[in-house]
C-alpha positions as CSV (number, residue, x, y, z in Angstrom):
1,X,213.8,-57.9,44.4
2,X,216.4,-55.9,46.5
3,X,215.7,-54.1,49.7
4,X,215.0,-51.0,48.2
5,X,211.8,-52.3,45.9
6,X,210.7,-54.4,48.7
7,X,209.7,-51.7,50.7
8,X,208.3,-49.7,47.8
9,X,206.4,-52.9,46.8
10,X,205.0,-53.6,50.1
11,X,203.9,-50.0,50.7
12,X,202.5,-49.5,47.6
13,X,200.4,-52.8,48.4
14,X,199.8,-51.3,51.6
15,X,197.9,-48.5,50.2
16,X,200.2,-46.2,51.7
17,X,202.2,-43.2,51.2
18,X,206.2,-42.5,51.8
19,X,204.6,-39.8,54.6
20,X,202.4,-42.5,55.8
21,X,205.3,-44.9,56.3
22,X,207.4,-42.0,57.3
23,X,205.0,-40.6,59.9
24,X,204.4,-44.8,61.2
25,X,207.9,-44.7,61.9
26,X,208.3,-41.0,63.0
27,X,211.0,-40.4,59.9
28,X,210.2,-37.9,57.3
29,X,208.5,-38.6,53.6
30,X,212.4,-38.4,52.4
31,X,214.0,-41.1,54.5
32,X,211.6,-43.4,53.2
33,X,212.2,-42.2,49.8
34,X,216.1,-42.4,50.2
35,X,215.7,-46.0,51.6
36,X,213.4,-46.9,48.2
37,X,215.8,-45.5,46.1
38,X,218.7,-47.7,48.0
39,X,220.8,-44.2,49.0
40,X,220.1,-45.4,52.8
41,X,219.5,-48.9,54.1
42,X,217.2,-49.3,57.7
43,X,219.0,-50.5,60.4
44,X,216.8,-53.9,62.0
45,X,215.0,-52.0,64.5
46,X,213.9,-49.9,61.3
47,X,213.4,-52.8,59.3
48,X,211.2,-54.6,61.9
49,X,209.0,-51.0,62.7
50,X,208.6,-51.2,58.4
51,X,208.0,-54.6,58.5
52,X,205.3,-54.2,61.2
53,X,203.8,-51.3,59.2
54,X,203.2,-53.0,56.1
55,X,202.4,-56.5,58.1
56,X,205.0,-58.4,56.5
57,X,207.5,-61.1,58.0
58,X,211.0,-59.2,59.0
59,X,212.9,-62.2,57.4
60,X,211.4,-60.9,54.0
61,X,213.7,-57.5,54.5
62,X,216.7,-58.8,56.6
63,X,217.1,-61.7,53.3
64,X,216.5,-58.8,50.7
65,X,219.2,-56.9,53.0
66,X,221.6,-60.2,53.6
67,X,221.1,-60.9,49.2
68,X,221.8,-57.5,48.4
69,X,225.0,-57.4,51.0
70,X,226.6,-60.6,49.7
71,X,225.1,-60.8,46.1
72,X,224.1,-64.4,46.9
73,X,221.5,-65.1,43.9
74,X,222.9,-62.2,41.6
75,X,226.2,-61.9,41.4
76,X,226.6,-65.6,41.1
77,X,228.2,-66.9,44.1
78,X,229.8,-70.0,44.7
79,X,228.4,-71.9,47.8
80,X,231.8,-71.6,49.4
81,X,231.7,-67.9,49.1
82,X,228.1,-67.2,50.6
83,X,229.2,-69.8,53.3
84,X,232.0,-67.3,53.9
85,X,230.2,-64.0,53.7
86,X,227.2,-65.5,56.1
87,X,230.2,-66.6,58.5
88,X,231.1,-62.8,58.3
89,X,227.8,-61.6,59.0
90,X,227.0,-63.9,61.7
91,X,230.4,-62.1,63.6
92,X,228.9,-58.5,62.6
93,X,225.6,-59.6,64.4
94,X,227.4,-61.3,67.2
95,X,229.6,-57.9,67.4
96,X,226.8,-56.1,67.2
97,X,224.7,-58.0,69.6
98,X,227.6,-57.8,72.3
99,X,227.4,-53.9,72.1
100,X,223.8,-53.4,72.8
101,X,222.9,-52.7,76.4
102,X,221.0,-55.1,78.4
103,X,217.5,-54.0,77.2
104,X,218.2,-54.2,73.5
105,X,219.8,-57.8,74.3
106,X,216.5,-58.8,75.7
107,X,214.6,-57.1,72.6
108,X,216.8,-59.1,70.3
109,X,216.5,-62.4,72.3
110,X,212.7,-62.4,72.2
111,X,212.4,-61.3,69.2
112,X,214.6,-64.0,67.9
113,X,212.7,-66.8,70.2
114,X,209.5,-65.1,68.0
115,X,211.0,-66.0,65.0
116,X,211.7,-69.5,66.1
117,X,208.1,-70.2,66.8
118,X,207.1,-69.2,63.8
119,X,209.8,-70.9,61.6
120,X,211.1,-74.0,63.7
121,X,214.1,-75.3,62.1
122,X,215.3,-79.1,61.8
123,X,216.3,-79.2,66.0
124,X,212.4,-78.0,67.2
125,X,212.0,-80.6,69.4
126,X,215.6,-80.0,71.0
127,X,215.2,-78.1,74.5
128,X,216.3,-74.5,74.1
């Protein structure tokens, strides 16, 4: 499932409307139909106010979005090349990251540390 559907599919199980969604995330009935239909893609802070809407984990939309990016899982991908096109997005994020003012930075750091918690990888019990 691609970005796009997710978010249809997990407002429709929502029970809500595009306005509802839209009016959630102060955007209009059209932005969320635009990002349904795949003509726009949410930025992350979008993505996480969505995700928070429908109560759903933001790694469910950020994977749809990473998936859909690189065409890992579609387009048939060696491992070499998703390895590459994750190594690009990593700089985007760290390129991104770098330009965010000091607040943001925080947002992203505890939001990251949140994510952590909740899915500790193979180093949890490493000091952090």
């Amino acid at each position: 499932m691609n970005l796009a559907e997710m978010i249809k599919y997990y407002r429709l199980k929502a029970g809500l409307t595009q306005e509802d969604l839209g009016r959630y995330l102060s955007y209009s009935a059209g932005a969320i139909s635009n990002y349904e239909k795949g003509i726009r893609t949410p930025d992350v802070p979008t993505m996480q106010k969505i995700a928070e809407a429908l109560d759903i984990p933001l790694n469910l939309l950020i994977e749809a979005n990473i998936a859909q990016a690189t065409g890992f899982g579609e387009s048939g991908l060696s491992k070499e090349e998703y390895a590459s096109s994750l190594r690009q997005m990593e700089k985007e994020v760290v390129d991104a990251f770098r330009a965010f003012d000091d607040s943001d930075k925080k947002a992203v750091q505890n939001y990251v540390r949140k994510l952590r918690r909740k899915n500790p990888g193979p180093d949890a019990g490493r000091n952090r």
